[in-house]
C-alpha positions, 0 to 999 in steps of 0.5 A, spaced: 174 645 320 180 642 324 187 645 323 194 642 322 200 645 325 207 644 328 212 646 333 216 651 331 222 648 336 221 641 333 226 643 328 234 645 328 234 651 331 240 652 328 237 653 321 235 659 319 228 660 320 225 662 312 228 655 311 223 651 318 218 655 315 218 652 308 220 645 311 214 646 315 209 649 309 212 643 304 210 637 309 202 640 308 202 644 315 197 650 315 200 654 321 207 654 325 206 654 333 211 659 335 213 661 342 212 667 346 215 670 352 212 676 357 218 680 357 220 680 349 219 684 345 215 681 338 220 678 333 219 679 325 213 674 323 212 676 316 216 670 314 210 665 315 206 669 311 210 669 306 209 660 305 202 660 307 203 658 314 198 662 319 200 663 326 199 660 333 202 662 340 204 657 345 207 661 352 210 659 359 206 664 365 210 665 372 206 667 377 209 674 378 208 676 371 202 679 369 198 676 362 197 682 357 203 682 354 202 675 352 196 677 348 199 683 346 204 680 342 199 674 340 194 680 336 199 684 333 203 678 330 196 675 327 196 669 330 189 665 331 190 663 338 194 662 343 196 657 348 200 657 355 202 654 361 200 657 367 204 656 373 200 656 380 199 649 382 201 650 390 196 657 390 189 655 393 182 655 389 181 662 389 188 664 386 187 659 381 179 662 379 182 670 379 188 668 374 183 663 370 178 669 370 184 674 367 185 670 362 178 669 360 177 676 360 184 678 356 182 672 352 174 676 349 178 683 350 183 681 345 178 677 341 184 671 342 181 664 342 186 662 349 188 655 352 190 653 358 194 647 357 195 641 361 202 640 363 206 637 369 209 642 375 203 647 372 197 649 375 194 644 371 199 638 374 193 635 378 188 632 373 182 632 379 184 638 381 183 640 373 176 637 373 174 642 378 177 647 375 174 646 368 167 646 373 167 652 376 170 655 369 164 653 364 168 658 357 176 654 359 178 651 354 184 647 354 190 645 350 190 637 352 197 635 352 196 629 354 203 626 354 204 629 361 198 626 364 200 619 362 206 619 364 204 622 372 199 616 373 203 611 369 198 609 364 199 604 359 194 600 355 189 598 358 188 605 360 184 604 367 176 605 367 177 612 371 183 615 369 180 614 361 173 617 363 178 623 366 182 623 361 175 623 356 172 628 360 178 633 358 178 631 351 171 635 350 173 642 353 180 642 349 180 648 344 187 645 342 190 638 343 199 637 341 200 631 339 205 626 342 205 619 344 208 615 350 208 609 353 206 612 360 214 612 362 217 618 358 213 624 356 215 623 349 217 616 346 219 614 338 212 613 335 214 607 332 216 605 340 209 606 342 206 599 343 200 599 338 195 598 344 197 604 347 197 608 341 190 606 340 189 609 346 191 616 345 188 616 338 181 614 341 182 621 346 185 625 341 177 622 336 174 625 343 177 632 342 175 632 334 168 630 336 167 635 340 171 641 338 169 643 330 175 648 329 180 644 333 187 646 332 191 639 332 199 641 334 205 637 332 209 638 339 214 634 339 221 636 342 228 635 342 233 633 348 234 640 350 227 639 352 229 633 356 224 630 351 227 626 346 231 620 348 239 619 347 242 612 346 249 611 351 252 613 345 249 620 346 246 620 339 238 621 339 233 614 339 229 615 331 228 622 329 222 627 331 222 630 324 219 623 321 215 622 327 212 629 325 210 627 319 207 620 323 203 624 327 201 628 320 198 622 316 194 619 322 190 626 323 189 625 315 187 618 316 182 622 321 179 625 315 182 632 318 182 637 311 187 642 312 186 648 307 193 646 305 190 639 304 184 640 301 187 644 295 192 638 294 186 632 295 186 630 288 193 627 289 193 626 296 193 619 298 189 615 303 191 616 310 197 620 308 200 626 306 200 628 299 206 625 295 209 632 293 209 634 300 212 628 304 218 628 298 219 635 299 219 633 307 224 627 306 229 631 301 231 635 307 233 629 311 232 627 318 230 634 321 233 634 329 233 640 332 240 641 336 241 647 342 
């Protein structure tokens, strides 16, 4: 069965974490995705158990930095999986085979599900060169982040026949996909923004992955313009609000009948194609949650 969960960098950093934590638990998330670097120690995680959030990981790995401590710290926190972009585009094949094959390897030792996620200046920039990676890798999994790809090829509805089958043939390998829209410009845009026709697009994608993946995670990602991601106006005040786009993004998973273990406790109540209503007031009563760094 799918599962549902959001970025921890989506929300203020400046809130305490017990209180991201319980925003995130109250919007009907089952899980919180938190970062994980190789150098620092593990932080105190026992606060996501505490509201009924299990744990996923996301990290960035250097060339020059060995992997275990990634999944060191993953296990001991109790995390379910563990999500990381790869650097090493400019390496050649057998480079890139020798740390996907450690990776696998940590994966099965540590008993952690991992996936190599798609992003721009990683070793996953290239889509084509992703395909054969997948091929010479029959047990990679990715996590789709999409986004990035769109923007590198400009893609805007409709999609071009050869990039969608190529964007398709990833969806069926993603163990994780981290939900975002564009509009092939910018790697994140305003869900309303989005032109319906491009949104379709991304949503018949992200089917494929559900289709081929049962226990998929779905991740809302969406992050700040301290990432450079989310957009400011000339007056420097942020275009929209991520935090609803989160829940937008929520809604359309349970129009795609993805039954979390939260919503499927509450599916008595829940609407058709949204969250339930106690969940969606409690999320709305804390305002518009805009991360600042």
């Amino acid at each position: 069965m799918p599962r549902l969960h959001c970025s921890l960098l989506t929300l203020p950093a400046d809130l305490p974490l017990t209180e991201r934590l319980t925003r995130i638990a109250q919007a009907g998330f089952d899980g919180v995705q938190m970062p994980l670097t190789v150098a620092s120690g593990l932080p105190d995680f026992s606060a996501a158990a505490e509201v009924g959030l299990t744990l996923s990981g996301c990290a960035h790995l250097p060339e020059d930095l060995p992997a275990e401590p990634l999944f060191e710290h993953a296990a001991a926190a109790g995390m379910v999986s563990l999500n990381a972009q790869v650097d090493g585009y400019w390496r050649d094949d057998s480079w890139q085979d020798a740390r996907i094959r450690e990776l696998l390897t940590l994966s099965e030792m540590y008993a952690l599900p991992f996936f190599l996620e798609t992003h721009r200046h990683r070793l996953t920039q290239d889509l084509r060169r992703t395909l054969g990676l997948l091929d010479r890798h029959p047990d990679l999994l990715l996590c789709g982040d999409f986004s990035h790809y769109t923007v590198m090829a400009e893609l805007r509805a409709p999609w071009p026949r050869e990039w969608a089958e190529a964007l398709h043939t990833l969806a069926r390998r993603c163990g994780e996909l981290h939900l975002r829209l564009n509009n092939g410009q910018n790697v994140q845009d305003p869900v309303p923004a989005v032109d319906p026709a491009q949104r379709a697009e991304f949503h018949d994608l992200w089917s494929t992955a559900l289709g081929s993946t049962p226990d998929l995670l779905l991740t809302t990602e969406l992050l700040p313009a301290a990432f450079g991601y989310d957009q400011l106006g000339l007056d420097g005040a942020p275009i929209g609000d991520i935090w609803t786009d989160t829940l937008d993004l929520t809604a359309w998973a349970a129009r795609t009948e993805v039954v979390t273990d939260r919503t499927r406790r509450d599916a008595d109540t829940r609407p058709p194609g949204g969250l339930r209503p106690d969940a969606r007031r409690q999320a709305a009563a804390h305002g518009p949650g805009r991360a600042r760094h």
